[in-house]
N, CA, C and O atoms as CSV, one atom per row, in Angstrom:
chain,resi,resn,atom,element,x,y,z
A,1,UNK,N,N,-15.006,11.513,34.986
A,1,UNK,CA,C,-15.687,11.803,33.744
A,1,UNK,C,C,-14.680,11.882,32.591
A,1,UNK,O,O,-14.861,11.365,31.489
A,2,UNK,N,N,-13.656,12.547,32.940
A,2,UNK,CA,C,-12.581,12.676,31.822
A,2,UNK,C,C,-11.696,11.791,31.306
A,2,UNK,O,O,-11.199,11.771,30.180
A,3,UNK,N,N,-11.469,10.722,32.648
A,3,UNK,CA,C,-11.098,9.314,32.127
A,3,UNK,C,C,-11.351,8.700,31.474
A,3,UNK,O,O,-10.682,8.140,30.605
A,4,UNK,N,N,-13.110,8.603,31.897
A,4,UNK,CA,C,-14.028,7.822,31.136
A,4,UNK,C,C,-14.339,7.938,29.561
A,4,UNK,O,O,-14.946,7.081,28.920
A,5,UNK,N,N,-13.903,8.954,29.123
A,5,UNK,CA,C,-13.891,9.594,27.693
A,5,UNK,C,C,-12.780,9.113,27.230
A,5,UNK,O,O,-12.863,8.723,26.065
A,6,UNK,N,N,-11.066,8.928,28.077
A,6,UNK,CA,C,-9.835,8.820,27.446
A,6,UNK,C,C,-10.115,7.245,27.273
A,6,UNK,O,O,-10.073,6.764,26.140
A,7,UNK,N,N,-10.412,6.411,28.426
A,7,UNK,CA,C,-10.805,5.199,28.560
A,7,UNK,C,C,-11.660,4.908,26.998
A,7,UNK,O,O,-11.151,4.356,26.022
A,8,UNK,N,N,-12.773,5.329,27.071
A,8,UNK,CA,C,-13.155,5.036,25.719
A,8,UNK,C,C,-12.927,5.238,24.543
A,8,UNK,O,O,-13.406,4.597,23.608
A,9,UNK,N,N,-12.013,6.342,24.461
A,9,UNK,CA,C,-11.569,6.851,23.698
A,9,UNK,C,C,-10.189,5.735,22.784
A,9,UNK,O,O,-10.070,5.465,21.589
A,10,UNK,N,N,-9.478,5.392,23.808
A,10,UNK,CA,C,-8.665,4.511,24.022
A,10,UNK,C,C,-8.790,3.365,23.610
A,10,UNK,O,O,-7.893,2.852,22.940
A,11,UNK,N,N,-10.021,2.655,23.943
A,11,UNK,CA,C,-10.322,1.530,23.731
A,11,UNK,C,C,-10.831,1.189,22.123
A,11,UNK,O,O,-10.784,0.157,21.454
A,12,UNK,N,N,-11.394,2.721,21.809
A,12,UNK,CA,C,-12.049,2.518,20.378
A,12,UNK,C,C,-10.708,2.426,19.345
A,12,UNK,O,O,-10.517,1.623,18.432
A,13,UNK,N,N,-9.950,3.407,19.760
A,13,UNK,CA,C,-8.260,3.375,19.352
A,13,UNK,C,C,-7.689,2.168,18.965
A,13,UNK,O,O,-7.362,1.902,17.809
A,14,UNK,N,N,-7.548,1.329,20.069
A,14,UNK,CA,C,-6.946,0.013,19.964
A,14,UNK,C,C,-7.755,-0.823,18.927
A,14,UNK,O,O,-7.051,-1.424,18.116
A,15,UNK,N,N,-9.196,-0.984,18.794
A,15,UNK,CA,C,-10.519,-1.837,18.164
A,15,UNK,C,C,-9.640,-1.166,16.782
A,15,UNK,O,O,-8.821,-1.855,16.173
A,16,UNK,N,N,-9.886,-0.008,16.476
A,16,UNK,CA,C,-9.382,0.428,15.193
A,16,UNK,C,C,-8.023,0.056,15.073
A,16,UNK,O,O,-7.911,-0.376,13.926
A,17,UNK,N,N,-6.754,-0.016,15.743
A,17,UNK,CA,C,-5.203,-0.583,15.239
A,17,UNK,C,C,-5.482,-2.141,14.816
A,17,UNK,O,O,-4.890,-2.773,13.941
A,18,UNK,N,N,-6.366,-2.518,15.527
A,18,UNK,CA,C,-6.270,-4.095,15.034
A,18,UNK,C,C,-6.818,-3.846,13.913
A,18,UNK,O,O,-6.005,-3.866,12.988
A,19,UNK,N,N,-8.302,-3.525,13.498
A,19,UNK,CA,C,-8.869,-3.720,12.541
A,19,UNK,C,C,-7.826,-3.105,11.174
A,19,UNK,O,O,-8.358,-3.048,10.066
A,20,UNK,N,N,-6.828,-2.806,11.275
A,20,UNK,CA,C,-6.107,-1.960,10.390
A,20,UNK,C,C,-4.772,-2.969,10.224
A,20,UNK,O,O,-4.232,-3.165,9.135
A,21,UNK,N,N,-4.362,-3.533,11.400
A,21,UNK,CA,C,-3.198,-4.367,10.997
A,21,UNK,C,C,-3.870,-6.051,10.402
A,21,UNK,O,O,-3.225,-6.766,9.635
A,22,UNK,N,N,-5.493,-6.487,11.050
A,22,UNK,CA,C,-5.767,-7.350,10.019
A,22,UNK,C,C,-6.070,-7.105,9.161
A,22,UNK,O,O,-5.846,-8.042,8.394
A,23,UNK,N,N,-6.758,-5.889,8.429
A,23,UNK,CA,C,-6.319,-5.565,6.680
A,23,UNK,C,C,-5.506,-5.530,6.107
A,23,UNK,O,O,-5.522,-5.610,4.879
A,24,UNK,N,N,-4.305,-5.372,6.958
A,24,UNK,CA,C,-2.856,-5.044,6.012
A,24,UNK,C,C,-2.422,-6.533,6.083
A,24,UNK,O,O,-2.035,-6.933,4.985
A,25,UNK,N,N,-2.381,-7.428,7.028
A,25,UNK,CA,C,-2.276,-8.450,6.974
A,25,UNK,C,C,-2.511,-9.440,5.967
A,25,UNK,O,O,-1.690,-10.228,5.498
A,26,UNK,N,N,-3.948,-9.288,5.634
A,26,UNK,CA,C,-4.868,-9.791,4.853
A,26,UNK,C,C,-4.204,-9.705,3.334
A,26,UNK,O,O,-3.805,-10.571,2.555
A,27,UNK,N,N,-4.290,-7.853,3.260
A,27,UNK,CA,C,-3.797,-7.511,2.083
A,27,UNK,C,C,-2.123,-8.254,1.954
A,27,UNK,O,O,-1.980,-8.786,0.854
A,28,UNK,N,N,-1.138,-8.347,2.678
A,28,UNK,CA,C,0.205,-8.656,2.190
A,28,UNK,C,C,-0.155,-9.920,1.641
A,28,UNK,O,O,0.163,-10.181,0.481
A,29,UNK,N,N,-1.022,-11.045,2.615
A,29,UNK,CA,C,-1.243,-12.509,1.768
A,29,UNK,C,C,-1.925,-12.281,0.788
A,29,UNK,O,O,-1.336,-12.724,-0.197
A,30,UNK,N,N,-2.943,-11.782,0.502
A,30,UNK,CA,C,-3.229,-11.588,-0.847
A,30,UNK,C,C,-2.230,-11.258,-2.155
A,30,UNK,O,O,-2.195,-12.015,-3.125
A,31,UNK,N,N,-1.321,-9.884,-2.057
A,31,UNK,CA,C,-0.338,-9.407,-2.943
A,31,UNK,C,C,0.617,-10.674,-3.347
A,31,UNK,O,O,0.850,-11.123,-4.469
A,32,UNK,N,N,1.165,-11.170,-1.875
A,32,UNK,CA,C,2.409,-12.424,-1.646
A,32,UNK,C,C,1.771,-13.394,-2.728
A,32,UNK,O,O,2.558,-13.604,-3.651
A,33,UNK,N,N,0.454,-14.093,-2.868
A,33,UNK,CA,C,-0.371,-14.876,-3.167
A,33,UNK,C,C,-0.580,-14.561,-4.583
A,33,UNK,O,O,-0.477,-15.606,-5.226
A,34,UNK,N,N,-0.787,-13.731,-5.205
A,34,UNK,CA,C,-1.082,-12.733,-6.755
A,34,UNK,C,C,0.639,-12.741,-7.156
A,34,UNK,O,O,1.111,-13.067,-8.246
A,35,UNK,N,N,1.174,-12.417,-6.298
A,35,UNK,CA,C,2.617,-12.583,-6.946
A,35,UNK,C,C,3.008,-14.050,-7.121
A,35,UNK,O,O,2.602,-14.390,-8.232
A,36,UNK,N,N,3.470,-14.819,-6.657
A,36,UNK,CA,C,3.710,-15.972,-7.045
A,36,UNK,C,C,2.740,-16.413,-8.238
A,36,UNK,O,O,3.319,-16.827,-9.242
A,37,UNK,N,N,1.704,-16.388,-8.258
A,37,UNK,CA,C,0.711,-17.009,-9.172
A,37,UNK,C,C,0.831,-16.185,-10.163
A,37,UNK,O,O,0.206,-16.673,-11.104
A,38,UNK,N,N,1.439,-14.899,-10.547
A,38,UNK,CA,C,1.499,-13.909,-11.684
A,38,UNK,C,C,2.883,-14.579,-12.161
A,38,UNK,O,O,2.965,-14.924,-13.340
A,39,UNK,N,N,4.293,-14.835,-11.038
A,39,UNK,CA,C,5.651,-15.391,-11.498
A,39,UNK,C,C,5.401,-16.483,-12.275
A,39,UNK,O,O,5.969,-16.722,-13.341
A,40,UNK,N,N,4.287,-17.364,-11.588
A,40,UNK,CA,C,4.556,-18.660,-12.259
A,40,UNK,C,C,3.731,-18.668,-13.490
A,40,UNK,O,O,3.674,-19.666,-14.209
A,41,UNK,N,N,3.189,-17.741,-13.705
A,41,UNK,CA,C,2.178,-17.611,-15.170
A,41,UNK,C,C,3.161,-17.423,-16.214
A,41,UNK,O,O,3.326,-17.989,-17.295
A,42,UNK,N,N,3.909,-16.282,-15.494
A,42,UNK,CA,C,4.847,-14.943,-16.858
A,42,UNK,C,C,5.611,-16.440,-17.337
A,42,UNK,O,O,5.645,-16.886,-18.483
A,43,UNK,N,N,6.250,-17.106,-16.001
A,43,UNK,CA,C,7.104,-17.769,-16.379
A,43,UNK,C,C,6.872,-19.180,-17.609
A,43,UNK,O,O,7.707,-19.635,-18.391
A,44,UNK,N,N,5.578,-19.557,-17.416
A,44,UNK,CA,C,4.947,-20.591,-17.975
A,44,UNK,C,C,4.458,-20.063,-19.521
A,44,UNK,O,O,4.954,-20.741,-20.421
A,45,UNK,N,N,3.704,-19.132,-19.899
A,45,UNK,CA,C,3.791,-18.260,-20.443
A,45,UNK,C,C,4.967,-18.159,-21.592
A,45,UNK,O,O,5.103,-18.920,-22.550
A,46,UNK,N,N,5.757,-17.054,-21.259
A,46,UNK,CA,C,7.119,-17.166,-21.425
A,46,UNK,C,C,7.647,-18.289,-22.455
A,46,UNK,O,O,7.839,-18.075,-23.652
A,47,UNK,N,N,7.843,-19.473,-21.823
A,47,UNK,CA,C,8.801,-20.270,-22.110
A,47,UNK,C,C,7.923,-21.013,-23.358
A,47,UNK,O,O,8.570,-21.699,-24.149
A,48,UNK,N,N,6.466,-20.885,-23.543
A,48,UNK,CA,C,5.965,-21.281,-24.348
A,48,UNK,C,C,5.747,-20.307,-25.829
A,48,UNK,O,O,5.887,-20.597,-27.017
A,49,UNK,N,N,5.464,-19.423,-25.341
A,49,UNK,CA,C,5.820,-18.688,-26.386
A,49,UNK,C,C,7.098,-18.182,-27.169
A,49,UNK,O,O,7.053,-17.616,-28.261
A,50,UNK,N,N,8.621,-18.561,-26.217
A,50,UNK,CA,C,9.551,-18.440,-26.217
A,50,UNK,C,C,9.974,-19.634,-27.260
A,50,UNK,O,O,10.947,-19.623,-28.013
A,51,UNK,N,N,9.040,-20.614,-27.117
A,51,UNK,CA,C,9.763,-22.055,-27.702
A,51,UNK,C,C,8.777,-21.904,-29.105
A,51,UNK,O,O,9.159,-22.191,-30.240
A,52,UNK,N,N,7.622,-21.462,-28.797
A,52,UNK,CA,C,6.664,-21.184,-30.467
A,52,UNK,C,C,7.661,-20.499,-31.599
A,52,UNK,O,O,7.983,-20.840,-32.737
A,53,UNK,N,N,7.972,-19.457,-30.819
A,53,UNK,CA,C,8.935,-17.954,-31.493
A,53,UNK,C,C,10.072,-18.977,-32.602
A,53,UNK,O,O,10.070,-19.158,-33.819
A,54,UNK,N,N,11.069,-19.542,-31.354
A,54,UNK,CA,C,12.004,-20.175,-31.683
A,54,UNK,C,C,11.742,-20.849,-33.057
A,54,UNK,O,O,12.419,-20.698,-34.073
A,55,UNK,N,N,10.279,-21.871,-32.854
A,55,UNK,CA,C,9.960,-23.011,-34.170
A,55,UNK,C,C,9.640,-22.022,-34.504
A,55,UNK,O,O,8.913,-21.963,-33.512
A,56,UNK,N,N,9.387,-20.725,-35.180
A,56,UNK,CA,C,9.072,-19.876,-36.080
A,56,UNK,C,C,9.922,-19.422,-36.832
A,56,UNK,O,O,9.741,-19.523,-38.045
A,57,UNK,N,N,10.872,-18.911,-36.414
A,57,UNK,CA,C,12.194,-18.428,-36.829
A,57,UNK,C,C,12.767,-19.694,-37.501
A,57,UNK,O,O,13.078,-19.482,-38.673
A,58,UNK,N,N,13.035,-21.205,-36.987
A,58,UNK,CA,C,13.335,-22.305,-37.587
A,58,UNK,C,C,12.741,-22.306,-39.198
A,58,UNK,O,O,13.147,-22.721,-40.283
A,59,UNK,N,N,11.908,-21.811,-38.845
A,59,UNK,CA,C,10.784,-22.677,-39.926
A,59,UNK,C,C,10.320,-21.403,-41.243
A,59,UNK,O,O,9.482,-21.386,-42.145
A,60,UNK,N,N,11.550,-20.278,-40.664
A,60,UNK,CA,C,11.546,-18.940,-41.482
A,60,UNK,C,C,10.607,-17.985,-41.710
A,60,UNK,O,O,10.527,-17.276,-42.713
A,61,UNK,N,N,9.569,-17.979,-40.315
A,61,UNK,CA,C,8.406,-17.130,-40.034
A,61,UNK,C,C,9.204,-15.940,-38.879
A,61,UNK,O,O,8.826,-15.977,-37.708
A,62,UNK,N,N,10.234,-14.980,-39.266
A,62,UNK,CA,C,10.920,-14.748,-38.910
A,62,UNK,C,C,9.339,-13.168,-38.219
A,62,UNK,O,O,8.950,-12.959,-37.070
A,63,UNK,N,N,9.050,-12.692,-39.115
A,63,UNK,CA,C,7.747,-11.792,-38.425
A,63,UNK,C,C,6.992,-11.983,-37.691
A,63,UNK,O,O,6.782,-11.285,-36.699
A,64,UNK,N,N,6.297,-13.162,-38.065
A,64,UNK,CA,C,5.619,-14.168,-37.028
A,64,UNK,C,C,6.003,-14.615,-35.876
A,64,UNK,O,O,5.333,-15.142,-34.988
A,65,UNK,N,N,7.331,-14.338,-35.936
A,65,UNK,CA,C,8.015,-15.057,-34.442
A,65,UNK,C,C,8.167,-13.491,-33.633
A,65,UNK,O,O,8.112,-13.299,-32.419
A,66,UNK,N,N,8.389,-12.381,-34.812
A,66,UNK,CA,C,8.375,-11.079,-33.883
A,66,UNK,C,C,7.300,-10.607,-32.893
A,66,UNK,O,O,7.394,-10.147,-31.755
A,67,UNK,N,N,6.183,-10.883,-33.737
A,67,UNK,CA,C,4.846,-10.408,-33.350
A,67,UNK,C,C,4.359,-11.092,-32.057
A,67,UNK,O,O,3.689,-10.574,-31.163
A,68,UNK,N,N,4.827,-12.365,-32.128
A,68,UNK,CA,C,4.527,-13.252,-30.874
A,68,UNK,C,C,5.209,-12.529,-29.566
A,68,UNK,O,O,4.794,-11.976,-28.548
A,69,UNK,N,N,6.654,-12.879,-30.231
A,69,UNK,CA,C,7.272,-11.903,-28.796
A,69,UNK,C,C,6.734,-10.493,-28.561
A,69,UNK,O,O,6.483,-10.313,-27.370
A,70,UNK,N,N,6.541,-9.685,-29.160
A,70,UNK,CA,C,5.554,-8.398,-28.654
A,70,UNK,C,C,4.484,-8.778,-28.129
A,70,UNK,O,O,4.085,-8.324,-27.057
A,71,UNK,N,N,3.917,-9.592,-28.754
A,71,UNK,CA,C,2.574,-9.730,-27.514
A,71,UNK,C,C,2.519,-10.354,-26.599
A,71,UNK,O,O,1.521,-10.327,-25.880
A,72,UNK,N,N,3.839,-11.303,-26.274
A,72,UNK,CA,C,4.106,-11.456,-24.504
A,72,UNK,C,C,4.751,-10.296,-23.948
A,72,UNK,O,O,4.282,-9.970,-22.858
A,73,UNK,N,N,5.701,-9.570,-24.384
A,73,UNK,CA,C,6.027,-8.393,-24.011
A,73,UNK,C,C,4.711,-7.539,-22.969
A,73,UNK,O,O,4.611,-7.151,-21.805
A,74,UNK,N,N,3.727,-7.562,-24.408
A,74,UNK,CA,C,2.345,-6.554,-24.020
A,74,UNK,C,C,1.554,-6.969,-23.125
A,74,UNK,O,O,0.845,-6.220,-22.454
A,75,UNK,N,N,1.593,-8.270,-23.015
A,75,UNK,CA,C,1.069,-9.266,-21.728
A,75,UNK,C,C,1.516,-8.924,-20.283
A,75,UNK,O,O,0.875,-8.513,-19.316
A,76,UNK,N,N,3.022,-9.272,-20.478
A,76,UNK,CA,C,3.499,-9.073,-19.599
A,76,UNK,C,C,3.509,-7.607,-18.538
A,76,UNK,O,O,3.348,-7.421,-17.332
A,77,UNK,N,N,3.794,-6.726,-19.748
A,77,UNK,CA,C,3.863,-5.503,-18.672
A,77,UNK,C,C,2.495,-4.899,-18.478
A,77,UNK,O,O,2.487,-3.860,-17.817
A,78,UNK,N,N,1.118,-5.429,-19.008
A,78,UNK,CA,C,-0.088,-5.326,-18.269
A,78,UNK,C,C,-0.403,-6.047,-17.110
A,78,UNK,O,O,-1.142,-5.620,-16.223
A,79,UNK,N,N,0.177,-7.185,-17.112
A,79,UNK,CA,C,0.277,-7.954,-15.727
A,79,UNK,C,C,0.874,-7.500,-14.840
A,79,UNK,O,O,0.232,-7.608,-13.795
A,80,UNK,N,N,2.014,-6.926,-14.692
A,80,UNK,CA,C,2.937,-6.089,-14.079
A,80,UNK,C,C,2.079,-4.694,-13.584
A,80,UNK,O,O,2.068,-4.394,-12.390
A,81,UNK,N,N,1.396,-3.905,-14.553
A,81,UNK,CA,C,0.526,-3.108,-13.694
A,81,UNK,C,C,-0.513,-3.418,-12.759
A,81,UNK,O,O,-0.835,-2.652,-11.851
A,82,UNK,N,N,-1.097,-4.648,-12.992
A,82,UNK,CA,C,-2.096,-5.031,-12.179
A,82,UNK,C,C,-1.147,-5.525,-10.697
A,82,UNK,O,O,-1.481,-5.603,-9.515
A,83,UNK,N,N,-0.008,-5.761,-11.319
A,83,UNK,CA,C,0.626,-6.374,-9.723
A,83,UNK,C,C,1.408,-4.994,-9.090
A,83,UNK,O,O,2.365,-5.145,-8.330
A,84,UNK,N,N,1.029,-3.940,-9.384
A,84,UNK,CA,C,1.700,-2.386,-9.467
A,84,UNK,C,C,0.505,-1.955,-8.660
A,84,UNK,O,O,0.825,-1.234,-7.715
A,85,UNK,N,N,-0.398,-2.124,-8.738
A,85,UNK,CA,C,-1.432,-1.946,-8.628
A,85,UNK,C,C,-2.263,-2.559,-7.283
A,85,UNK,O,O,-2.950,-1.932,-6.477
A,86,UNK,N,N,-1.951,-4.022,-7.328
A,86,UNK,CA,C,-2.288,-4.601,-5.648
A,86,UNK,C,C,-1.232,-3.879,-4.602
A,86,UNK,O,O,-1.553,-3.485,-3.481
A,87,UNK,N,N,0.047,-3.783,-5.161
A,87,UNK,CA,C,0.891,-3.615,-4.474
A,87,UNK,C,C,0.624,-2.265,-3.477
A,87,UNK,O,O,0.801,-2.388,-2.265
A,88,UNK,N,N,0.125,-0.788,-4.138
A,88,UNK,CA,C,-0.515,0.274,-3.873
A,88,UNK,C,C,-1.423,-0.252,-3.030
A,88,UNK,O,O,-1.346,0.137,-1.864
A,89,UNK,N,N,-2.432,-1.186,-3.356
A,89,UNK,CA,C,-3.590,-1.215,-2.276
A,89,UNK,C,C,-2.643,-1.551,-0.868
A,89,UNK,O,O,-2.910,-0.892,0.138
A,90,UNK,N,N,-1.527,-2.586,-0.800
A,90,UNK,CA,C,-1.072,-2.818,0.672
A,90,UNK,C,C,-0.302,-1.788,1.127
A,90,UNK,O,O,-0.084,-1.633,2.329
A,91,UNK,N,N,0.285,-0.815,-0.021
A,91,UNK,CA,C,0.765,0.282,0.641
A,91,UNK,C,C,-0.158,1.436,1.454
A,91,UNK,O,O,0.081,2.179,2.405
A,92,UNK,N,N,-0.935,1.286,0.888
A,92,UNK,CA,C,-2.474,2.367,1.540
A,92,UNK,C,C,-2.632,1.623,2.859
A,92,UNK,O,O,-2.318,2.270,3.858
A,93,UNK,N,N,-3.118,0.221,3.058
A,93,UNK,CA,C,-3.143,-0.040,4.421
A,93,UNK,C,C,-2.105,-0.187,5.123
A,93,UNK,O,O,-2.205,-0.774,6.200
A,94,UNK,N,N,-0.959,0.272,4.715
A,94,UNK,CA,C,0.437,0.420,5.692
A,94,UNK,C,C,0.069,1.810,6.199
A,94,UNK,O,O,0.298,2.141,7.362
A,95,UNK,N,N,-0.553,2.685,5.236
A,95,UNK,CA,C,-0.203,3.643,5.684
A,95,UNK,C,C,-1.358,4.345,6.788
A,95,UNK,O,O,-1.294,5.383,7.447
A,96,UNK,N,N,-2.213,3.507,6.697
A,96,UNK,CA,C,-3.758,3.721,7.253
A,96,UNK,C,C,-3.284,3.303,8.362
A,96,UNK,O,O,-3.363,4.100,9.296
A,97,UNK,N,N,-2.666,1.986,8.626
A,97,UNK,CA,C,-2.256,1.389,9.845
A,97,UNK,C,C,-1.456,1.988,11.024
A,97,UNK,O,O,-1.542,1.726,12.224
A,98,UNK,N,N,-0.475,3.056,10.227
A,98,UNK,CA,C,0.453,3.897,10.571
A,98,UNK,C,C,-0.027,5.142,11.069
A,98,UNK,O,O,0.566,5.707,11.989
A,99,UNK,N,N,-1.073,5.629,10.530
A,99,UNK,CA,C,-2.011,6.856,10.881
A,99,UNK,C,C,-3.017,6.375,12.140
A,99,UNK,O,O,-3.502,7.337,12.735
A,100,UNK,N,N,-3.280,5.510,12.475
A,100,UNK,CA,C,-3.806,5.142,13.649
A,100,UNK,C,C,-3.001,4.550,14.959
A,100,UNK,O,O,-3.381,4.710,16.119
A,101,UNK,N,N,-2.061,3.983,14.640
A,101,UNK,CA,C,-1.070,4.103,15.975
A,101,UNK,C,C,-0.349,5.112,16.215
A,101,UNK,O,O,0.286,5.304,17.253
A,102,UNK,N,N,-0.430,6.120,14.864
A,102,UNK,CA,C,0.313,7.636,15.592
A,102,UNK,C,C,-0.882,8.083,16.133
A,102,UNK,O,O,-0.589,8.525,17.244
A,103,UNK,N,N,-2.355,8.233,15.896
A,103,UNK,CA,C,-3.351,8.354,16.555
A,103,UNK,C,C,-2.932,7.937,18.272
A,103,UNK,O,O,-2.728,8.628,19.270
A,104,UNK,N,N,-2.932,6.525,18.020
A,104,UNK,CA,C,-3.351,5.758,19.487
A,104,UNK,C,C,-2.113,6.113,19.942
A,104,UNK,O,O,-2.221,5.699,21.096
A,105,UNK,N,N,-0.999,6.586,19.875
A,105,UNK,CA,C,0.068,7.023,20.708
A,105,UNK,C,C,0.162,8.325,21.407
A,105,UNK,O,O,0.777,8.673,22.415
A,106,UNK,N,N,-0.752,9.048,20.451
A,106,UNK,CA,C,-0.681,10.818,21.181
A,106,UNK,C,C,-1.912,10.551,22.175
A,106,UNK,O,O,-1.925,11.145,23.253
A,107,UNK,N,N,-3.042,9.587,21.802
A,107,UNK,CA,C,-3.695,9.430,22.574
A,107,UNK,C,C,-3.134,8.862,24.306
A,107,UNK,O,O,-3.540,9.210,25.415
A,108,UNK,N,N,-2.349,8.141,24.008
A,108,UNK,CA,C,-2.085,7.536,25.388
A,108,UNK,C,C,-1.296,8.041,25.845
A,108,UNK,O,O,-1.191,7.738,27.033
A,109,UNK,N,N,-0.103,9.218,25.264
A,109,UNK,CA,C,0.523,10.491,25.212
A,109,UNK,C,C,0.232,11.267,26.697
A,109,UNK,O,O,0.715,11.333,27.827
A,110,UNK,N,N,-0.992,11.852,25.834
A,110,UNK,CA,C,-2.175,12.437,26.167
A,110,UNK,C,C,-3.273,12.199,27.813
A,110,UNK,O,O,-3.896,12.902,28.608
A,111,UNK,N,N,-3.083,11.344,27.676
A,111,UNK,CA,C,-3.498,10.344,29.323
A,111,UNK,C,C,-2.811,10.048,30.681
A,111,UNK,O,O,-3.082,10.033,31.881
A,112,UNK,N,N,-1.374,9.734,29.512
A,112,UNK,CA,C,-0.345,9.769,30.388
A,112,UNK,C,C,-0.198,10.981,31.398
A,112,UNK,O,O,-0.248,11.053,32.626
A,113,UNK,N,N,0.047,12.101,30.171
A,113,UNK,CA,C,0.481,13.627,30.648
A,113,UNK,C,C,-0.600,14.512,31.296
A,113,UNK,O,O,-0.441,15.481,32.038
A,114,UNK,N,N,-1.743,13.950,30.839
A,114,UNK,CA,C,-3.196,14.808,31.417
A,114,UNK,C,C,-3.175,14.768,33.017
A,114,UNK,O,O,-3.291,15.868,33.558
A,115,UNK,N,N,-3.020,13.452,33.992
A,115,UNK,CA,C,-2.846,13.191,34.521
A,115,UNK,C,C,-2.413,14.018,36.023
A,115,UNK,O,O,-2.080,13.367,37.013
């Protein structure tokens, strides 16, 4: 009878570590995936407004070229929170992931030593 409880107990254990390492899984390709596509924005981004600025200043719109660069600035480090921000979500399922194999370890701990 008491097996049969660790046994199931056990088994629901394991159903839950997977379901926790394919979320975190999931989540790292997602973040990995949002990052590159955020690098190659800032960077694209960037270099265009970098080269506007430049013909501004040429062309003696020396404010105009300021204002531009502040608002990639302001771009930028709102993008940066949102990628601050996925990043937290994969840290939560690290840590969810981590709270269930210390689970499933005292459990089998537990089975071992009951014994």
């Amino acid at each position: 009878m008491c097996i049969g409880r660790f046994r199931r107990e056990l088994d629901e254990l394991i159903k839950e570590c997977s379901r926790a390492a394919r979320d975190e899984d999931a989540a790292t390709f997602e973040l990995t995936r949002y990052a590159r596509v955020f690098s190659q924005h800032a960077r694209e981004v960037a270099d265009d407004k970098l080269a506007f600025s430049a013909t501004l200043v040429r062309a003696g719109e020396v404010e105009a070229a300021r204002r531009l660069i502040h608002d990639l600035e302001k771009d930028m480090r709102e993008q940066q929170v949102e990628l601050t921000a996925k990043l937290d979500e994969v840290r939560a399922a690290a840590a969810t992931k981590k709270a269930k194999v210390t689970r499933l370890r005292l459990a089998l701990w537990n089975l071992t030593f009951d014994q």
